[in-house]
N, C-alpha and C positions, 0 to 999 in steps of 0.2 A: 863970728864964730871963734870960740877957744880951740886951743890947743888940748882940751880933756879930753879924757878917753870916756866914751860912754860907757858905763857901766850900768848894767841890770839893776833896777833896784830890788832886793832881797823884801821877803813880806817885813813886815814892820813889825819890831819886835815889840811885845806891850810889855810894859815893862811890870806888869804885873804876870806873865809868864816864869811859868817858875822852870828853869834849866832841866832840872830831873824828869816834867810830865814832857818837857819836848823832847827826851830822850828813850820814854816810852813810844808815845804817838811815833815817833820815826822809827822803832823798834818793830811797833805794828805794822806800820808799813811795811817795813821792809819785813814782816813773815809775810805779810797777805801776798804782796809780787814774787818771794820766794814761792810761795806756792803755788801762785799760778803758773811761773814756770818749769815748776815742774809738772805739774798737770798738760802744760802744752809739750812738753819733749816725752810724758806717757803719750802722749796723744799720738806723736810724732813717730814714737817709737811702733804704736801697735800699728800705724798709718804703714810703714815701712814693712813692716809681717806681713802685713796681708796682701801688700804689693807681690812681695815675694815669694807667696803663697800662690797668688792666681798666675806669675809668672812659671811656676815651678809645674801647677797645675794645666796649663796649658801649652806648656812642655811633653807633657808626658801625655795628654790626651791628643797632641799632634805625633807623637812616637806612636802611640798604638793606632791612630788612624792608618798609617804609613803600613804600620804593621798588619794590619787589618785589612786595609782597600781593599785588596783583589780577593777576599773570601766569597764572595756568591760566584766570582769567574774559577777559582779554583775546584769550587763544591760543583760546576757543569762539567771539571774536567778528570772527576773519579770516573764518572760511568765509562769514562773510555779506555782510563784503565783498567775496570771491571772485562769492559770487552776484550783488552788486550789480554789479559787474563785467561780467560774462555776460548779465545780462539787456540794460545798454544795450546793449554790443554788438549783440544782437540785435534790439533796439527801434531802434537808428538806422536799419537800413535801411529801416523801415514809414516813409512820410510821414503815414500815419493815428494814426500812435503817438505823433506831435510831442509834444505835450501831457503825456503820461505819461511820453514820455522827458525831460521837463524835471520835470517833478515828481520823480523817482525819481534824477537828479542833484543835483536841491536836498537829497534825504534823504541821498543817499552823500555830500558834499559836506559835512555837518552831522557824520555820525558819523567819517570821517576829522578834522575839526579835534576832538570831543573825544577819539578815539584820541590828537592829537596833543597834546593838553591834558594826559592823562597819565603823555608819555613814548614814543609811539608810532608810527614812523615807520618806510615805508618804502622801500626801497631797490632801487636797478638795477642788473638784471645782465648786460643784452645785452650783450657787447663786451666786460664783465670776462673777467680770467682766472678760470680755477674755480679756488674757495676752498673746503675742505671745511667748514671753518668755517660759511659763511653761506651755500651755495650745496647740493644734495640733488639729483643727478644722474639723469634717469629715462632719457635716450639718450644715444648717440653718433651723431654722423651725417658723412657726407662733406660738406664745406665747403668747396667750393674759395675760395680768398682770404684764408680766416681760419686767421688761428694755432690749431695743436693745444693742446686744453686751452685755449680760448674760448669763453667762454656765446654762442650764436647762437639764442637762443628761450628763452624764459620763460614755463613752463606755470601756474607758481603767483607771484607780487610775495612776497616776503624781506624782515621786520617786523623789525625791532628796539625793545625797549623799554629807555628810558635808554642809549642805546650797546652795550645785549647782544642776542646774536640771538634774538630771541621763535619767529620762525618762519622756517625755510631757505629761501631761493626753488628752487622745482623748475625745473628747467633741463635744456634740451639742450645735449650740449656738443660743438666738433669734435673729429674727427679726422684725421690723418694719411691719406691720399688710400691707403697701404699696406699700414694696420694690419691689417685684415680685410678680405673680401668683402663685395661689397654682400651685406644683406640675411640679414647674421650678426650676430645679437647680438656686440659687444663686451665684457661684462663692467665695467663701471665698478661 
């Protein structure tokens, strides 16, 4: 064995190579691997977006689930405000009832704030105009004074949770003094 250093041997240059075409040929070269990476860091880049895209998107569909869950147990527990509802009405007019009508405000009074703990709030609709949205029509009636297509009575309170309508308030709504005869269904 010698003491030389191995060295690579280099391609063998012909000497009928002319210096100028070898310094296009590597010029080529070096576009075509320029371009390819760049084509892999677009790649890379858009690979990265849309990471970040289903990250952000299942973010936010894990927020509104959280936000959401308990909507069919919430929507079981209107009617029992409905009922709390009904009863004081009917419990104010006894003066013997004093007592339990104060009790039974103190309970409705407790589960509205954690209704509202939740997200849970609702909403009026005398005077609105009808929204089909937030509003579930059961009459039409003659209204003298009020604009056609105005809630004038509210059979059921219209719940929203977080901003979305949980439950539609049922509602009367007017009409037009022309529309129908008295004492003709209108059709809404």
């Amino acid at each position: 064995m010698t003491d030389e250093a191995i060295v690579p041997e280099s391609p063998a240059r012909d000497a009928s190579t002319d210096p100028r075409e070898e310094v296009v040929q590597l010029r080529e070269a070096l576009e075509t691997k320029t371009r390819e990476a760049e084509s892999h860091q677009e790649r890379s880049l858009r690979v990265m977006a849309e990471f970040d895209n289903a990250r952000k998107r299942a973010a936010r569909e894990r927020e509104d689930y959280t936000r959401y869950a308990n909507e069919s147990l919430l929507r079981e527990l209107l009617p029992v405000v409905d009922n709390f509802d009904r009863a004081l009405q009917a419990a104010r007019g006894e003066p013997a009832a004093a007592a339990v009508t104060a009790g039974v405000e103190l309970i409705q009074r407790e589960l509205l704030r954690v209704l509202e703990k939740v997200g849970v709030t609702a909403f009026d609709s005398v005077g609105q105009s009808f929204d089909p949205t937030r509003h579930e029509a059961v009459a039409r009636v003659h209204a003298p004074g009020a604009p056609e297509m105005t809630v004038v009575a509210e059979t059921a309170r219209g719940y929203l949770l977080n901003g979305r309508v949980l439950r539609p308030a049922l509602v009367t709504v007017a009409m037009a003094s022309d529309s129908a005869p008295a004492g003709e269904p209108s059709g809404i």
